[in-house]
C-alpha positions in Angstrom: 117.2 98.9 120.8 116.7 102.6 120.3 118.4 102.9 117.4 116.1 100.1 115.6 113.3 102.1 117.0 114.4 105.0 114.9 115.3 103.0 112.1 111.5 101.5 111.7 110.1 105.1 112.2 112.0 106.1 109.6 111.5 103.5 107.4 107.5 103.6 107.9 107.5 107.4 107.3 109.6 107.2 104.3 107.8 104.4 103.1 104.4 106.6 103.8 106.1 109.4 101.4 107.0 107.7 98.8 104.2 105.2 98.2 101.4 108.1 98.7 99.6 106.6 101.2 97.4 108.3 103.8 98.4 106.5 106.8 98.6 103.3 108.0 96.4 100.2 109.6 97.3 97.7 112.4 95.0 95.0 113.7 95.6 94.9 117.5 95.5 91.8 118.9 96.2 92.3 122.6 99.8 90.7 122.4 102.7 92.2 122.1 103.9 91.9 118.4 100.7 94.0 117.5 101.1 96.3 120.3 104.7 97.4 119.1 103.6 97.8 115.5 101.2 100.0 116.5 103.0 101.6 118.7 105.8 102.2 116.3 103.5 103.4 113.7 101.8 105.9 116.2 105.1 107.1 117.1 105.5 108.6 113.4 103.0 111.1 113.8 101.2 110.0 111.0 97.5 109.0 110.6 97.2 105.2 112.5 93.7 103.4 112.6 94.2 100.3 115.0 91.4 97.6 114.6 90.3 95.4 117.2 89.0 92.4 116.0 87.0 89.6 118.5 86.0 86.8 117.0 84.5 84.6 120.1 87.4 86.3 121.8 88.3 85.3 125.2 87.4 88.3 127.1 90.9 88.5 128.6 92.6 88.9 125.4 90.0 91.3 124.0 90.5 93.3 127.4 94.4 93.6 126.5 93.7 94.5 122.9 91.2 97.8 124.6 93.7 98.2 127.6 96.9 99.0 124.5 94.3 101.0 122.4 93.5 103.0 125.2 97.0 103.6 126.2 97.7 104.6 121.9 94.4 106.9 122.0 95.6 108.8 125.2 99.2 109.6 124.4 99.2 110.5 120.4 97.1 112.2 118.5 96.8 110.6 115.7 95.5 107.3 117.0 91.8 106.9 115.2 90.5 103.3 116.7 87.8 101.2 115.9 86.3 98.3 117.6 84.3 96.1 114.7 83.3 92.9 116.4 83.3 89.9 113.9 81.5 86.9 115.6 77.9 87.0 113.7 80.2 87.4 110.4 82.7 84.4 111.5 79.5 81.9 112.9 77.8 82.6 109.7 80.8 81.3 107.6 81.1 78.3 110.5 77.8 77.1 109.2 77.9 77.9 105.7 81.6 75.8 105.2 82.4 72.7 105.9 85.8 72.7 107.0 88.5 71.1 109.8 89.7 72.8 113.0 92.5 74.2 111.4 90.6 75.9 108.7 88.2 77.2 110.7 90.8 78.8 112.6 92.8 80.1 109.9 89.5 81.8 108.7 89.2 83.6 111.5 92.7 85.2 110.4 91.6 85.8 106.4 88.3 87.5 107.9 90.3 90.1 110.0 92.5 90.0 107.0 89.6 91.2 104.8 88.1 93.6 107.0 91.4 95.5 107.3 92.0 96.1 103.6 88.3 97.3 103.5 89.1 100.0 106.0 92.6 100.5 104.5 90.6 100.9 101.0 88.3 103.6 102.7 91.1 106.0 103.4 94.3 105.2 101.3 95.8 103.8 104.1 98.5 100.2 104.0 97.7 97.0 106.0 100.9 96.9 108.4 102.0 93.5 109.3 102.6 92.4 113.1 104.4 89.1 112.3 108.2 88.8 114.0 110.9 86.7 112.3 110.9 84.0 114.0 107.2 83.6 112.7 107.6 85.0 109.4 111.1 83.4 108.2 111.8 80.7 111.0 108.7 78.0 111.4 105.9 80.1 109.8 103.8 80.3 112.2 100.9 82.7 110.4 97.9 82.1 108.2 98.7 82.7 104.4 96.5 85.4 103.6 95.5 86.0 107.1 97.5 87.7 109.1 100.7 86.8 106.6 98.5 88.9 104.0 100.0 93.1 104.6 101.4 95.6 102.4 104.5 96.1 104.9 106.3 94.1 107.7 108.3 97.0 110.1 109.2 94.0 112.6 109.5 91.2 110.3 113.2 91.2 110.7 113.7 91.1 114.7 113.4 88.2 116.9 111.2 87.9 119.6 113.5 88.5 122.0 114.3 91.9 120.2 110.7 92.9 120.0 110.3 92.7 123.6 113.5 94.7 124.5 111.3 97.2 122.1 108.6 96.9 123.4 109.8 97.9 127.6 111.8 100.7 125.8 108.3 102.1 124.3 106.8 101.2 127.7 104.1 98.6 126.5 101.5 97.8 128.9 103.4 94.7 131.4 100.5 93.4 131.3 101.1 92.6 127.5 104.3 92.1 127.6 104.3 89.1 130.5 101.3 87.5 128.6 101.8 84.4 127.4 102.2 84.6 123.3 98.9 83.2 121.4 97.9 83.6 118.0 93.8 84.4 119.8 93.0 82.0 116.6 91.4 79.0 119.4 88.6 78.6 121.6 90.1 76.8 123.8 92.9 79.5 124.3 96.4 77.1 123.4 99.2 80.0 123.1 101.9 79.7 120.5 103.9 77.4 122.3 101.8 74.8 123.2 101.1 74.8 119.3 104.9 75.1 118.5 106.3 72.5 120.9 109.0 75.2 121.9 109.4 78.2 123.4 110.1 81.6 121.3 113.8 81.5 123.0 114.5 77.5 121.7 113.5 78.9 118.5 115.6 81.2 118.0 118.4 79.3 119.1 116.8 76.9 116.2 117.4 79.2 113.8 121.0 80.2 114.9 121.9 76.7 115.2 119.7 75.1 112.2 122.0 75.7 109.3 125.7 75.9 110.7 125.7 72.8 113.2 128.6 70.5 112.6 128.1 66.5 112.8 130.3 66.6 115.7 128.4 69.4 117.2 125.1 67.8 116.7 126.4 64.7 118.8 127.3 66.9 121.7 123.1 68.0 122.2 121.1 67.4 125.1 118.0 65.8 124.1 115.9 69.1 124.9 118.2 70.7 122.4 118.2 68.1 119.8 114.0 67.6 119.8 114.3 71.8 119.6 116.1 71.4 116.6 113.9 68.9 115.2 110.5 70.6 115.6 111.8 73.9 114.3 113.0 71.8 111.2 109.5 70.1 111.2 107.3 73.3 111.5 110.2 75.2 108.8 109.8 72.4 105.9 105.9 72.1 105.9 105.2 75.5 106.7 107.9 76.7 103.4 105.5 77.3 101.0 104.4 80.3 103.5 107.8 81.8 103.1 108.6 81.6 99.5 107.0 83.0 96.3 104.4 81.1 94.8 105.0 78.2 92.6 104.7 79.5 88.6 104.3 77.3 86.3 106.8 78.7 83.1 106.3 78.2 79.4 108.9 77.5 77.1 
């Protein structure tokens, strides 16, 4: 993967020069999208603030998050961190809103949303995104304008699988990297998959296998493979209207 490494320096620093921005902000979640987003953006020696973000955090998350930031602060330069807790702000909204799990959730997303445009405001800085593609264009697993809400996406076109191989080439924390994936969006700490139904691995074979399956190929599943194929086509279709523009209305 060292050439996509390269490629997304690049891209990030040409994207830097020609858009006039000052640098660039990642919200570090403690897993390891966030952590090679950061990473990557570090790596191209260009002002990077990385946020952490708790929100009732479980503390073993939260210690991930400071365990990567540390690691960023120690080996570049140009690493400026800041730590901005966001319980009081989030418990206030709880009580203010009346509102379902799921909402509640997803506002804990659109409040670290907000409060990384207001830093990126502060110093002419972009919003990068963390999301992967089998989040982003596969099931659309992210909160519209929460963590779905960024100026650029530098991984939004790699599996998961090919973030990881990224990630042990940049030598992420293992710690991160054998985590299990979670969203940090729920108290009672469920992880992407037990959300998703599959693993990241059946999903991408999803997506591979969605759109070019045959009839006769189709017969020749294992159940496991068939009920893969039917949640990713479940989460996919109700989560479109993440993944395409928004509906306009055109007059005549």
């Amino acid at each position: 993967m060292k050439n996509t490494t390269t490629d997304i320096i690049d891209w990030l620093k040409e994207y830097k020069k020609e858009s006039g921005v000052g640098g660039f902000v990642v919200g570090v979640s403690g897993g390891i999208d966030s952590a090679v987003v950061s990473t990557l953006c570090c790596l191209t020696e260009l002002p990077t603030l990385v946020v952490t973000m708790p929100i009732n955090q479980d503390p073993t998350l939260h210690n991930r998050s400071i365990l990567h930031v540390d690691w960023l602060i120690k080996n570049y330069n140009n690493t400026i961190n800041k730590n901005i807790d966001l319980t009081d702000v989030y418990n206030k909204f709880e009580s203010s809103v009346s509102s379902s799990n799921l909402g509640y959730a997803n506002s804990k997303a659109r409040i670290r949303m907000t409060t990384l445009y207001a830093l990126a405001a502060e110093k002419n800085y972009i919003v990068v995104g963390t999301g992967n593609k089998v989040e982003d264009f596969g099931v659309g697993f992210f909160t519209k304008y929460g963590d779905g809400g960024v100026d650029i996406s530098p991984i939004a076109d790699l599996l998961k699988s090919e973030v990881y191989k990224i990630a042990k080439d940049l030598n992420i924390h293992p710690e991160i990297i054998n985590a299990q994936p979670t969203d940090g969006l729920w108290e009672d700490g469920r992880g992407d998959e037990d959300q998703l139904g599959a693993t990241y691995d059946e999903l991408e074979w999803a997506m591979k296998t969605s759109d070019t399956i045959s009839k006769q190929e189709t017969n020749k599943l294992t159940n496991r493979e068939q009920e893969i194929l039917d949640i990713y086509r479940f989460h996919r279709k109700k989560n479109m209207h993440k993944m395409v523009n928004i509906p306009v209305f055109k007059t005549k």
